[in-house]
PQR file with spaces between the fields and no chain letter, atoms N, CA, C, O and H, PARSE charges and radii, in Angstrom:
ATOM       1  N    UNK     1       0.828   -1.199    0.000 -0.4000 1.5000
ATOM       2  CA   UNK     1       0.000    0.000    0.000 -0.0000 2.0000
ATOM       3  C    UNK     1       0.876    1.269    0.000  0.5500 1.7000
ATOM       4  O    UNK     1       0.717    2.148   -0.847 -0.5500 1.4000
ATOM       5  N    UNK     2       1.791    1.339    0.958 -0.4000 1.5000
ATOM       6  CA   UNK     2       2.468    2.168    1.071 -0.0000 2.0000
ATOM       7  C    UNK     2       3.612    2.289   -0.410  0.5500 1.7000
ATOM       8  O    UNK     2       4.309    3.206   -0.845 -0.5500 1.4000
ATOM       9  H    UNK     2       1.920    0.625    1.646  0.4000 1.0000
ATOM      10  N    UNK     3       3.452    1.390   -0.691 -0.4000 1.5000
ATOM      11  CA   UNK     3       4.441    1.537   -2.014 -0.0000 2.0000
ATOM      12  C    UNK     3       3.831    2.057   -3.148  0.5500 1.7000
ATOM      13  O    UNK     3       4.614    2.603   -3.925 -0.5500 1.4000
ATOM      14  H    UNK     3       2.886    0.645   -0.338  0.4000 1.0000
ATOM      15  N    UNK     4       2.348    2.044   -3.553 -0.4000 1.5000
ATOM      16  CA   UNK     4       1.757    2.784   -4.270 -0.0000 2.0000
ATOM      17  C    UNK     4       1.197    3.745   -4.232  0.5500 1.7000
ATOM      18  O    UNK     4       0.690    4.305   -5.204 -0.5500 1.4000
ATOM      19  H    UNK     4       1.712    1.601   -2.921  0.4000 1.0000
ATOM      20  N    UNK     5       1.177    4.208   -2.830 -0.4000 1.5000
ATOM      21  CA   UNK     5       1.295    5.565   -2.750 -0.0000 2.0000
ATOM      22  C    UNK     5       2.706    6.485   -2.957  0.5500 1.7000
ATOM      23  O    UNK     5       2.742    7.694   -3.183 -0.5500 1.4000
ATOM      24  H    UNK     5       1.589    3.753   -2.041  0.4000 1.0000
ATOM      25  N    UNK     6       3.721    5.670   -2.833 -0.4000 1.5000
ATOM      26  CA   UNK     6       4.840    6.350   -3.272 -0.0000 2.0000
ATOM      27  C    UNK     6       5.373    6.575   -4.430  0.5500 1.7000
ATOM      28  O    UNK     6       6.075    7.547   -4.709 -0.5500 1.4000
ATOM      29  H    UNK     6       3.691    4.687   -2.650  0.4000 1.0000
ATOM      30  N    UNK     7       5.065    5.692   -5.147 -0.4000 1.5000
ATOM      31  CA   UNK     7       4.521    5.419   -7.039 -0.0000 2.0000
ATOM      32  C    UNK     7       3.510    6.016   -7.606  0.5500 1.7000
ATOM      33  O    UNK     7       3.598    6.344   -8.789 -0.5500 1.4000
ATOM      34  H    UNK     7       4.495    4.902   -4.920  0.4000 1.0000
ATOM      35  N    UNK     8       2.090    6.327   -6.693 -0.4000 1.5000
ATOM      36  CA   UNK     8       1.715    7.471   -7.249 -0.0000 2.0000
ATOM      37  C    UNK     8       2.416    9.031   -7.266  0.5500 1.7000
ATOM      38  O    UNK     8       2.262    9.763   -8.244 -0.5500 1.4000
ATOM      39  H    UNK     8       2.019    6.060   -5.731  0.4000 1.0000
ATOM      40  N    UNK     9       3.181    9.439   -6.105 -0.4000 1.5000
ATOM      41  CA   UNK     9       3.507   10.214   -5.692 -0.0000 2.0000
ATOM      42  C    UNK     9       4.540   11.056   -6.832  0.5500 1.7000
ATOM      43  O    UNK     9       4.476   12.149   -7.394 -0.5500 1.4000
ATOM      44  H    UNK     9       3.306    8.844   -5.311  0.4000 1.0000
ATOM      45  N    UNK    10       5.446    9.985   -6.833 -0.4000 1.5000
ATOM      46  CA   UNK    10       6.780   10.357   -7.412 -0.0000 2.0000
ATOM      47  C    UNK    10       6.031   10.530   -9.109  0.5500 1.7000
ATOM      48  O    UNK    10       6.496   11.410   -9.833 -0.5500 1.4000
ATOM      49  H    UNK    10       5.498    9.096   -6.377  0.4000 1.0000
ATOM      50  N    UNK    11       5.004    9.735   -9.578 -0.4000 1.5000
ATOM      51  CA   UNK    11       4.629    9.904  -10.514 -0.0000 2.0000
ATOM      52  C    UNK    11       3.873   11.246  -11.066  0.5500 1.7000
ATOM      53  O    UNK    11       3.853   11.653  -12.228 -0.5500 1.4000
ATOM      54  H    UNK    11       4.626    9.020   -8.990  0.4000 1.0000
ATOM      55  N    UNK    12       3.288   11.792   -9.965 -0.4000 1.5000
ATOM      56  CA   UNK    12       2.725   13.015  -10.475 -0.0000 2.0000
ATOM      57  C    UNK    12       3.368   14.043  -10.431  0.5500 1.7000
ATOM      58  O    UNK    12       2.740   15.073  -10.679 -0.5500 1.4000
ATOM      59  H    UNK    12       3.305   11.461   -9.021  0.4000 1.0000
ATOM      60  N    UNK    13       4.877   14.162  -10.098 -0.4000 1.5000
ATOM      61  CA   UNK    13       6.327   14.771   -9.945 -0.0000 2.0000
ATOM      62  C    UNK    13       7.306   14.340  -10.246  0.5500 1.7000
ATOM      63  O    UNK    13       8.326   14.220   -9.568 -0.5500 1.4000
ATOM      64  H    UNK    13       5.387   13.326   -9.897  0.4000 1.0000
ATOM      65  N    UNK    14       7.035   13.942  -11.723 -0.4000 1.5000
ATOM      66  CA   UNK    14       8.277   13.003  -12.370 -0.0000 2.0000
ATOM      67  C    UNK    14       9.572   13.937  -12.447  0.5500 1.7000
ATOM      68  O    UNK    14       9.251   15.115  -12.602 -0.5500 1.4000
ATOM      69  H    UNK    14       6.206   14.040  -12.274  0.4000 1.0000
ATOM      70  N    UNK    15      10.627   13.772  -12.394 -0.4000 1.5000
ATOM      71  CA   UNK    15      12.348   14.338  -12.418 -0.0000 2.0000
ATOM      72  C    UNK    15      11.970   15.260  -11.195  0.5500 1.7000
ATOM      73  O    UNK    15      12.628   16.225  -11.583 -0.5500 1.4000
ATOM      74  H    UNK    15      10.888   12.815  -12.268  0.4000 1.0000
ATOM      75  N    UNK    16      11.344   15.751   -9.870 -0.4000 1.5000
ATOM      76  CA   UNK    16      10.934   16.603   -9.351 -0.0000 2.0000
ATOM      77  C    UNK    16      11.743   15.607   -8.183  0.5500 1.7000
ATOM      78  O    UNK    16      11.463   14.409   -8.191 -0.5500 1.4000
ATOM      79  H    UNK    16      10.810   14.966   -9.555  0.4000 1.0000
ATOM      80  N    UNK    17      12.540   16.019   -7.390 -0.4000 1.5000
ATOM      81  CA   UNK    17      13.087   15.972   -6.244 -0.0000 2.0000
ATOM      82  C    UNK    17      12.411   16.272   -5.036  0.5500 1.7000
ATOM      83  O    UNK    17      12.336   17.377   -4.500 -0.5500 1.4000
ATOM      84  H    UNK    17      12.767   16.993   -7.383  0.4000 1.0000
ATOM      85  N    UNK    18      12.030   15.434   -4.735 -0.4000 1.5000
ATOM      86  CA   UNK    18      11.049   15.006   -3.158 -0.0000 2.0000
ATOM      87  C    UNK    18      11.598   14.801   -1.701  0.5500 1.7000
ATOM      88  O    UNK    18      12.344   13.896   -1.328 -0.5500 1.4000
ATOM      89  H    UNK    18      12.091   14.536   -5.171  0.4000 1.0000
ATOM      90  N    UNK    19      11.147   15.684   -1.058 -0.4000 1.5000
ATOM      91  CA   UNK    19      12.587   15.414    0.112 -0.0000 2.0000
ATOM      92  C    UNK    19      11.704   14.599    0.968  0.5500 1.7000
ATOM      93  O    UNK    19      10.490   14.697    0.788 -0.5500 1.4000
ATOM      94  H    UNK    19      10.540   16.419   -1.361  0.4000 1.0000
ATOM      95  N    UNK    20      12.199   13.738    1.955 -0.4000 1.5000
ATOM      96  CA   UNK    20      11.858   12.703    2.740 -0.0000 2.0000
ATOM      97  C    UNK    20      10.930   13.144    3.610  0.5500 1.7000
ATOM      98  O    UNK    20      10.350   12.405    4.406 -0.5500 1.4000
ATOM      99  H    UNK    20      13.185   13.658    2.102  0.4000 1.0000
ATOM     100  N    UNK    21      10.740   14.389    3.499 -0.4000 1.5000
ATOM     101  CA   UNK    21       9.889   14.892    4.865 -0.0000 2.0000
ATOM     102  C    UNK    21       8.913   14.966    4.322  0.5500 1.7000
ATOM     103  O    UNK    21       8.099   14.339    5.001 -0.5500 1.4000
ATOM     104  H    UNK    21      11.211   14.989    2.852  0.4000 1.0000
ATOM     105  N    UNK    22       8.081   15.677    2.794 -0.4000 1.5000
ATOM     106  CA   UNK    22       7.372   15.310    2.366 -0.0000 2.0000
ATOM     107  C    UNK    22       6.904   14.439    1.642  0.5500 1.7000
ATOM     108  O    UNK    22       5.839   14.709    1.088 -0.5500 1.4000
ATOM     109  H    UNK    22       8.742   16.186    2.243  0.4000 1.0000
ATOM     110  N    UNK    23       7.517   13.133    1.400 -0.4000 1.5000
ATOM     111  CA   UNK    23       7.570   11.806    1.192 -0.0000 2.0000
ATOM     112  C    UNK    23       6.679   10.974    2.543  0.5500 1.7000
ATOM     113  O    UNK    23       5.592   10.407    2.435 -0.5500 1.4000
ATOM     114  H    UNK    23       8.383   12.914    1.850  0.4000 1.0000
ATOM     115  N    UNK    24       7.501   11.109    3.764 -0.4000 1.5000
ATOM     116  CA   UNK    24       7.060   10.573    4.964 -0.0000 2.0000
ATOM     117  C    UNK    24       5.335   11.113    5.083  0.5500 1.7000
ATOM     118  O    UNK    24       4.275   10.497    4.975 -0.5500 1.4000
ATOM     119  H    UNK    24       8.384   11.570    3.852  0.4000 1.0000
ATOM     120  N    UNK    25       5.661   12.530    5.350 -0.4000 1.5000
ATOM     121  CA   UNK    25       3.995   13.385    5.530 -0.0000 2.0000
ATOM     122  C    UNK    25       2.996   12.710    4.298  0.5500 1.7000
ATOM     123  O    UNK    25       2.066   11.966    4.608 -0.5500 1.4000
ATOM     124  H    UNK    25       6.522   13.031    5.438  0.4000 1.0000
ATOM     125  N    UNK    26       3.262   13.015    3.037 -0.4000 1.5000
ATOM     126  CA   UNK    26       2.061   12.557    2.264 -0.0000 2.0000
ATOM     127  C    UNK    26       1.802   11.023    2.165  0.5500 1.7000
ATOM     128  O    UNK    26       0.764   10.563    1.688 -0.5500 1.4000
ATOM     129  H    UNK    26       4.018   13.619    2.785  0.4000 1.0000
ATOM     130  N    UNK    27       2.714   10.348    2.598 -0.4000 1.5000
ATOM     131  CA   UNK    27       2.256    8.533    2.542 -0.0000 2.0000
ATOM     132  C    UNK    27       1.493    8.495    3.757  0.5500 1.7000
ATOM     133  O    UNK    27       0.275    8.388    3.898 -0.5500 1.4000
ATOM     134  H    UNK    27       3.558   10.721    2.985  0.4000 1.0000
ATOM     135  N    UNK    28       2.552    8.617    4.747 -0.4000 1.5000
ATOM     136  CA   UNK    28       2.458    8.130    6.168 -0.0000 2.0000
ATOM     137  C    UNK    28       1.731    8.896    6.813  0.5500 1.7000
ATOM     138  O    UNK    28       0.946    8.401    7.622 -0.5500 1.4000
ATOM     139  H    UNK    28       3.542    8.704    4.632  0.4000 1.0000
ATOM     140  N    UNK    29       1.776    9.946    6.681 -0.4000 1.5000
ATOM     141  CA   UNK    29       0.722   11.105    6.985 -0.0000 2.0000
ATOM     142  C    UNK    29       1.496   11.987    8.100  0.5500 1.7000
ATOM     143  O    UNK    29       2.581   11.563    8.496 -0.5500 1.4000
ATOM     144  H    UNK    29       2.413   10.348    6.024  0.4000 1.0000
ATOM     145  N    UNK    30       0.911   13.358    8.689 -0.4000 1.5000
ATOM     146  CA   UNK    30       1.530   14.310    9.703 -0.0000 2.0000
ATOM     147  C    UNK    30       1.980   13.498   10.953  0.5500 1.7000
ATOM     148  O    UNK    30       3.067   13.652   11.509 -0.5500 1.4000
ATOM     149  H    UNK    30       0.029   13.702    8.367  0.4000 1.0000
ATOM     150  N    UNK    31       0.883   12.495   11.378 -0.4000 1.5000
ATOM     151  CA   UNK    31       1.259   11.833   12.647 -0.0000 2.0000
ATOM     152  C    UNK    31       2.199   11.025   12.688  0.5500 1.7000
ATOM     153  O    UNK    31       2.329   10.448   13.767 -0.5500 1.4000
ATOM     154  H    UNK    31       0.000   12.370   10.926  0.4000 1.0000
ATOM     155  N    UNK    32       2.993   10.744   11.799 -0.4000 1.5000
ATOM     156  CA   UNK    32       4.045    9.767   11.970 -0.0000 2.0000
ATOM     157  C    UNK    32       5.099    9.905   12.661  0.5500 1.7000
ATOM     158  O    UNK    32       5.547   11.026   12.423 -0.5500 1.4000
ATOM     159  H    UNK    32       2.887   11.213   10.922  0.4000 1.0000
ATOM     160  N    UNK    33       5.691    9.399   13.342 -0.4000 1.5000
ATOM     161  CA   UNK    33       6.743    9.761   14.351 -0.0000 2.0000
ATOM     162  C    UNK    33       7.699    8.770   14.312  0.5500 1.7000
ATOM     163  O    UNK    33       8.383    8.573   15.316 -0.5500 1.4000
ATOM     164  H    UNK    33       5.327    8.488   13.536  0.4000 1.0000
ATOM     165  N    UNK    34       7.894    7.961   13.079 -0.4000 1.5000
ATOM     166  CA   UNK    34       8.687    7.111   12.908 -0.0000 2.0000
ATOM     167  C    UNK    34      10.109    7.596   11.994  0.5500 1.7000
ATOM     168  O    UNK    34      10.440    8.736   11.671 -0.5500 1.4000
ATOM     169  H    UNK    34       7.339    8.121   12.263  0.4000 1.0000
ATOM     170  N    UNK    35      10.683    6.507   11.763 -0.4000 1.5000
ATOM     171  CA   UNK    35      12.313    7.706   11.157 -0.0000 2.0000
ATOM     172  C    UNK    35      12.237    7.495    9.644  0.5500 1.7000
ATOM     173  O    UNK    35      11.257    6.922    9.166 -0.5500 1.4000
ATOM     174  H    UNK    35      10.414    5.580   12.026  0.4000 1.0000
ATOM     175  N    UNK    36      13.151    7.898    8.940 -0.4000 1.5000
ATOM     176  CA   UNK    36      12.980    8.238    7.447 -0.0000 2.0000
ATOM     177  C    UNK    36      13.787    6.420    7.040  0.5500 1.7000
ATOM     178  O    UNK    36      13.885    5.971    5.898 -0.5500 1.4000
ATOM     179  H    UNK    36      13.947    8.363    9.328  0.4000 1.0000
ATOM     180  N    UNK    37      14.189    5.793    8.153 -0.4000 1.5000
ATOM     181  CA   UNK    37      14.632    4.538    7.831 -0.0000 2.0000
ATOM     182  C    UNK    37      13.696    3.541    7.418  0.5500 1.7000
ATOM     183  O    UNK    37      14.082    2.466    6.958 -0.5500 1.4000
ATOM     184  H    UNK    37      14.110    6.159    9.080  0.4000 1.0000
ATOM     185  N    UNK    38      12.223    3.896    7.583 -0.4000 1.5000
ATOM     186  CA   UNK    38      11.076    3.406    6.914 -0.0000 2.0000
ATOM     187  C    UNK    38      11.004    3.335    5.740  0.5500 1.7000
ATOM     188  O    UNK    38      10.782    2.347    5.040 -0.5500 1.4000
ATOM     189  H    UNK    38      11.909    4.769    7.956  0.4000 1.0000
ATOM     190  N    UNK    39      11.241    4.685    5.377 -0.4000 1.5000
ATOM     191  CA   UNK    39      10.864    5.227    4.258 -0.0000 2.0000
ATOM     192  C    UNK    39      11.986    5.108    3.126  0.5500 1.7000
ATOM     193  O    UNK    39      11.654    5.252    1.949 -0.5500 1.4000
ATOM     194  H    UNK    39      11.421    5.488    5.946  0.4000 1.0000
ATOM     195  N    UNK    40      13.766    4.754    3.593 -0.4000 1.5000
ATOM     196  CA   UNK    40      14.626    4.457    2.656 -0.0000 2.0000
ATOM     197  C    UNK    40      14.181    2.716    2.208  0.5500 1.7000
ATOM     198  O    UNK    40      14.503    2.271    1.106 -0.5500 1.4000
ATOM     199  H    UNK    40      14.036    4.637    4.548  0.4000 1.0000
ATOM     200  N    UNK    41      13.578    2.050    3.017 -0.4000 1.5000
ATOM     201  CA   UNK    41      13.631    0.573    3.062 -0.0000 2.0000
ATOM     202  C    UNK    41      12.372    0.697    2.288  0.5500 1.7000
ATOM     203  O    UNK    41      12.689    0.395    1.137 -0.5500 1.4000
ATOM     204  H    UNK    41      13.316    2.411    3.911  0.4000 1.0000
ATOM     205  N    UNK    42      11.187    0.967    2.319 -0.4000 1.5000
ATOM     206  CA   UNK    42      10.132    1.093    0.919 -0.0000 2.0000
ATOM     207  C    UNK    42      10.928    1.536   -0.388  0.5500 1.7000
ATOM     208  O    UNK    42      11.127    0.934   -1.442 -0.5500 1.4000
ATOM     209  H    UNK    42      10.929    1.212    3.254  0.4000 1.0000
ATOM     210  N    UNK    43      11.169    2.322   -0.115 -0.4000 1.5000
ATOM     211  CA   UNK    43      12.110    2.710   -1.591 -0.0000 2.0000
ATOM     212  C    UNK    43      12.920    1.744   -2.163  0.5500 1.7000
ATOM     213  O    UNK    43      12.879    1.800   -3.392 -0.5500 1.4000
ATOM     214  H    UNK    43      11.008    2.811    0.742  0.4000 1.0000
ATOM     215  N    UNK    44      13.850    0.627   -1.595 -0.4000 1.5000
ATOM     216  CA   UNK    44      14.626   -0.224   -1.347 -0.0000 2.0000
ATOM     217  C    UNK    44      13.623   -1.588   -2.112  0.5500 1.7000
ATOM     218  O    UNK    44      14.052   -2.205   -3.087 -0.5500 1.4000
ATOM     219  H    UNK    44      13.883    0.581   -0.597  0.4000 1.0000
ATOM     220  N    UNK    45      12.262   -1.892   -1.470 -0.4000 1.5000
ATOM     221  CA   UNK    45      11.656   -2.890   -1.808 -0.0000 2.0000
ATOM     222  C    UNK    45      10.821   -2.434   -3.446  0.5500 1.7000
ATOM     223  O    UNK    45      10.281   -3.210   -4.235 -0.5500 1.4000
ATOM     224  H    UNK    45      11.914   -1.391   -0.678  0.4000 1.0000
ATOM     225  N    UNK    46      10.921   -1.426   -3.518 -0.4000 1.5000
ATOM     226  CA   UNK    46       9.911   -0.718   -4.839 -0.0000 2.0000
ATOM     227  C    UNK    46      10.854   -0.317   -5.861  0.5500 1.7000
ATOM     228  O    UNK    46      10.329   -0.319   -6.975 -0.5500 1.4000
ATOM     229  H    UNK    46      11.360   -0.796   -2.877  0.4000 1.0000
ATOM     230  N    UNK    47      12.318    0.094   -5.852 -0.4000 1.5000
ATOM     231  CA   UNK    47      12.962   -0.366   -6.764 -0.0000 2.0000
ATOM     232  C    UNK    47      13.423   -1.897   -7.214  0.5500 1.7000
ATOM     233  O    UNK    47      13.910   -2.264   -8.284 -0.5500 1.4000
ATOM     234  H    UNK    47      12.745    0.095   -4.947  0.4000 1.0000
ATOM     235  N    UNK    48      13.128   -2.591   -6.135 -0.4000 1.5000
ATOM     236  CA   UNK    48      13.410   -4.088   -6.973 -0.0000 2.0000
ATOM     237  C    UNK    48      11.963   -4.610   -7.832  0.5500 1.7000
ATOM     238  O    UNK    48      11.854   -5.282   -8.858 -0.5500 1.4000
ATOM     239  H    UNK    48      12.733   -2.293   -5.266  0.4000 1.0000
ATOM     240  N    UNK    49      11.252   -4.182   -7.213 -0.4000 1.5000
ATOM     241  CA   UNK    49       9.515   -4.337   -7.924 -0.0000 2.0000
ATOM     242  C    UNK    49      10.128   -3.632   -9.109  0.5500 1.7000
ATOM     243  O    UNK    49       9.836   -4.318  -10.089 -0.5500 1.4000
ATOM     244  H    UNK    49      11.341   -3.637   -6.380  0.4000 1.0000
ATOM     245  N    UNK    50      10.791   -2.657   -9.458 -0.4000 1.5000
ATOM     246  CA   UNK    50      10.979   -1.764  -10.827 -0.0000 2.0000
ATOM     247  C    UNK    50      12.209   -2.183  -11.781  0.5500 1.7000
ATOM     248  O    UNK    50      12.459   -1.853  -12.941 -0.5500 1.4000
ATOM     249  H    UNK    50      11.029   -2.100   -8.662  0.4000 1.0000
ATOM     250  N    UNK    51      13.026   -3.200  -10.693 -0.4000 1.5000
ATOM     251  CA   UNK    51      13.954   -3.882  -11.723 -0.0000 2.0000
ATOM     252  C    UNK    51      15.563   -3.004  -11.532  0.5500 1.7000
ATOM     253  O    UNK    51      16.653   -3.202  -12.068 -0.5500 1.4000
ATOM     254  H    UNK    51      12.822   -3.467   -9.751  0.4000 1.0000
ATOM     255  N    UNK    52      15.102   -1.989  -10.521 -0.4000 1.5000
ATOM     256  CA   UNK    52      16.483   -1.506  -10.510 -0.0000 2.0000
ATOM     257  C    UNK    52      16.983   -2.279   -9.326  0.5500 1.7000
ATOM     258  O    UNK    52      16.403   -2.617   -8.294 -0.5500 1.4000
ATOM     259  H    UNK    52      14.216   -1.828  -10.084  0.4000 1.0000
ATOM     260  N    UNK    53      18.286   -2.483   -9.769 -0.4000 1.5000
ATOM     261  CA   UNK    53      19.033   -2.917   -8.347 -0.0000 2.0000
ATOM     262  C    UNK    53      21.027   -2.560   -8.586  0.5500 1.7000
ATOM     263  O    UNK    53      21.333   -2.123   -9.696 -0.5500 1.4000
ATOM     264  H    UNK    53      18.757   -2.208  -10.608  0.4000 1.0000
ATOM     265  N    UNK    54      21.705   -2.683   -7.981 -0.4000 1.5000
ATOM     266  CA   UNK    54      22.715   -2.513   -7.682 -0.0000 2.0000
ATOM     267  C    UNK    54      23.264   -1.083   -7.449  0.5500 1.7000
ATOM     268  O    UNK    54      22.674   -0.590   -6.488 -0.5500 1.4000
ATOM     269  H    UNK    54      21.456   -3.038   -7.080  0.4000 1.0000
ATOM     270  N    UNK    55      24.096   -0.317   -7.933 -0.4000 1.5000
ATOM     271  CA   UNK    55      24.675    1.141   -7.436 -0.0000 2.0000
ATOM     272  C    UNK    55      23.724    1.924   -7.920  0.5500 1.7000
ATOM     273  O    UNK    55      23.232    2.686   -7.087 -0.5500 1.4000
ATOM     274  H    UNK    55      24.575   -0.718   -8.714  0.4000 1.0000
ATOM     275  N    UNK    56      23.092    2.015   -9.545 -0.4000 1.5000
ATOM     276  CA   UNK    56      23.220    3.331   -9.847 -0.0000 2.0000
ATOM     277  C    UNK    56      21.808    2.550  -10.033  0.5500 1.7000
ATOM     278  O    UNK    56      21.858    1.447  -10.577 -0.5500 1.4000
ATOM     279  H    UNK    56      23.491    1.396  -10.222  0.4000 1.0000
ATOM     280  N    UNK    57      20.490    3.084   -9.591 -0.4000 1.5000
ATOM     281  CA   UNK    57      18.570    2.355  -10.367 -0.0000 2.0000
ATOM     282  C    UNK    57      18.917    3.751  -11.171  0.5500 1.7000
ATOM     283  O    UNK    57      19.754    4.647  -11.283 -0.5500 1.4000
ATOM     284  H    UNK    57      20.449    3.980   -9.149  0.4000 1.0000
ATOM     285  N    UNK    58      17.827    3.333  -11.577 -0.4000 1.5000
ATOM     286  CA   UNK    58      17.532    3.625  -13.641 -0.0000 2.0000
ATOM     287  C    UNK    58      15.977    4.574  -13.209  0.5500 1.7000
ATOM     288  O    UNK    58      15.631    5.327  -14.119 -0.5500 1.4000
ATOM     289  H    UNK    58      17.147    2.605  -11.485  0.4000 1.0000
ATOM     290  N    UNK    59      15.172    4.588  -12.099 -0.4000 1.5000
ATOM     291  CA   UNK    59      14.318    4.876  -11.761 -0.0000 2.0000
ATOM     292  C    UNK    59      13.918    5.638  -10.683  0.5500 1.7000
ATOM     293  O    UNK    59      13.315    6.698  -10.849 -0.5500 1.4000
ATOM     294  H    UNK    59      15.453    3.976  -11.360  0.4000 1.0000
ATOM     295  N    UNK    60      14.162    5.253   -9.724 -0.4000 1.5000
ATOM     296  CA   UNK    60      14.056    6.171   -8.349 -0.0000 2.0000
ATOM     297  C    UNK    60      15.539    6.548   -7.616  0.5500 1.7000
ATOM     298  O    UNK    60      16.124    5.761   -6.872 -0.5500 1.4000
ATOM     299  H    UNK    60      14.651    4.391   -9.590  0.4000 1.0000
ATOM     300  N    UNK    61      15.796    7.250   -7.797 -0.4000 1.5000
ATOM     301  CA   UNK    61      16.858    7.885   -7.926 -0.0000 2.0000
ATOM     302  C    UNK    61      17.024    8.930   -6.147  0.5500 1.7000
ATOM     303  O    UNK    61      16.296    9.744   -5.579 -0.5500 1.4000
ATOM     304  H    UNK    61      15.321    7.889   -8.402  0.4000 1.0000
ATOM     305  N    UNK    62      18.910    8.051   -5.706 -0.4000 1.5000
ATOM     306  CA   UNK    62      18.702    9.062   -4.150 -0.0000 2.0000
ATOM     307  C    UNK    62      18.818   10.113   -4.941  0.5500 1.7000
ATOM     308  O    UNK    62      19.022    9.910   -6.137 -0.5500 1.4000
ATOM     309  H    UNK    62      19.501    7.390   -6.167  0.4000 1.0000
ATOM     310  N    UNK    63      18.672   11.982   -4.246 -0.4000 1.5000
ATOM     311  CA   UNK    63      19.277   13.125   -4.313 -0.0000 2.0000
ATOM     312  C    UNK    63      19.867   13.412   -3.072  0.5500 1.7000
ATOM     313  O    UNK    63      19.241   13.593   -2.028 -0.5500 1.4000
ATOM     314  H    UNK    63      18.507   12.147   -3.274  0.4000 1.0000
ATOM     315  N    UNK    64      21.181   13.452   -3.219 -0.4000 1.5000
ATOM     316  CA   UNK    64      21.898   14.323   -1.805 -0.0000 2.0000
ATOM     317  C    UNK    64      21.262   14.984   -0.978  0.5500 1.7000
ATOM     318  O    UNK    64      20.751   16.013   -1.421 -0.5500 1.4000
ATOM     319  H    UNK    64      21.689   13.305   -4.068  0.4000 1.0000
ATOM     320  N    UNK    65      21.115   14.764    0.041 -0.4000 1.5000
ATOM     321  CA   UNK    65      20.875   16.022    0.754 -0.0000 2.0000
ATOM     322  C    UNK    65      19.294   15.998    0.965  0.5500 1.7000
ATOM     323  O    UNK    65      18.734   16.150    2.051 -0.5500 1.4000
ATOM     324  H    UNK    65      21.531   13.929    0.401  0.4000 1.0000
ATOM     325  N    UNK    66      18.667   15.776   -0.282 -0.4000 1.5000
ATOM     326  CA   UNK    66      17.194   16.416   -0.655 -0.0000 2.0000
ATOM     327  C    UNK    66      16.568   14.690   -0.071  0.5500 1.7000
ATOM     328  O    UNK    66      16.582   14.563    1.153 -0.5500 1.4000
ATOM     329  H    UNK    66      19.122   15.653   -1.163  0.4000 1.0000
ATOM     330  N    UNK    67      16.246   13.908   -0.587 -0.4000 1.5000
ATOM     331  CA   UNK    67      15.221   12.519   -1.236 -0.0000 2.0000
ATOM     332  C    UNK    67      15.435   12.043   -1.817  0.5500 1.7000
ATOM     333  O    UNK    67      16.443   11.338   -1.773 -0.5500 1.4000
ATOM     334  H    UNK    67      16.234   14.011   -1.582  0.4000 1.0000
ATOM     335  N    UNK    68      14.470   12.107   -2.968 -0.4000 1.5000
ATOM     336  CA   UNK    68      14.212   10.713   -3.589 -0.0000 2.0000
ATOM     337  C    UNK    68      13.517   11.178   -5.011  0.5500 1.7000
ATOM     338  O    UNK    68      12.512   11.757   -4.600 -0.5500 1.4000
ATOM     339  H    UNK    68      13.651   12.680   -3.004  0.4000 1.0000
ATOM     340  N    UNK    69      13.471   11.274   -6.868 -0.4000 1.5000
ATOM     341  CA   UNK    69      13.392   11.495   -7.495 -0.0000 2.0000
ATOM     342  C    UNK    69      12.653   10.256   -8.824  0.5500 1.7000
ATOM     343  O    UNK    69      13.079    9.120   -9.027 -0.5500 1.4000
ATOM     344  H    UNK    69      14.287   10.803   -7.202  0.4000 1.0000
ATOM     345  N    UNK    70      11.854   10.717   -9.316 -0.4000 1.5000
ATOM     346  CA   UNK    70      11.602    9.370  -10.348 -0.0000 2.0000
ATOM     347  C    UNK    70      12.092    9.997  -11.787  0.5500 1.7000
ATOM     348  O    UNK    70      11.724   11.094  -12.207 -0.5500 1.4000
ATOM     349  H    UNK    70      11.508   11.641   -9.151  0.4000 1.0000
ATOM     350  N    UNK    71      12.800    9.293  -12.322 -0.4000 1.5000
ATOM     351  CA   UNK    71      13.295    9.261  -13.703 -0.0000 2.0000
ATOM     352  C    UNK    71      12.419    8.519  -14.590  0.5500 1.7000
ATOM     353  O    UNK    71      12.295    7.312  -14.379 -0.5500 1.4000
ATOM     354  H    UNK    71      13.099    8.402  -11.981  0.4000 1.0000
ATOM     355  N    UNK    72      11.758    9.090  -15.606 -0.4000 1.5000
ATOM     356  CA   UNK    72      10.958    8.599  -16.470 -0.0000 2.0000
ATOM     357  C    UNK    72      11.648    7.949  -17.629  0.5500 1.7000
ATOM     358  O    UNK    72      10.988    7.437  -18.532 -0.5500 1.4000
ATOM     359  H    UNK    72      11.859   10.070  -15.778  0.4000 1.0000
């Protein structure tokens, strides 16, 4: 569930750099009080659903500093 909300997400902000805080807030919602280590490990299970795996995915992409990015 949580993974297609993050697939919708990144989708309606394709190449748009998403920082974890509003990643966490719009899935998980304001009340969450859990750490962004949730939220790297969904990312983690939803690029292998997408076929990326090893150093560099082809798809959801880290950004320094910022999140998390979808490459179309």
């Amino acid at each position: 569930m949580k993974e297609l909300k993050l697939l919708q997400l990144f989708h309606a902000h394709p190449g748009e750099a998403l920082s974890r805080d509003r990643l966490l807030n719009d899935v998980w919602g304001y009340n969450y009080f859990g750490t962004t280590r949730t939220l790297d490990q969904v990312i983690v299970q939803l690029r292998k659903k997408l076929g990326d795996t090893g150093d560099e995915p082809r798809h959801i992409v880290s950004v320094h500093g910022v999140g998390y990015k979808l490459i179309l």
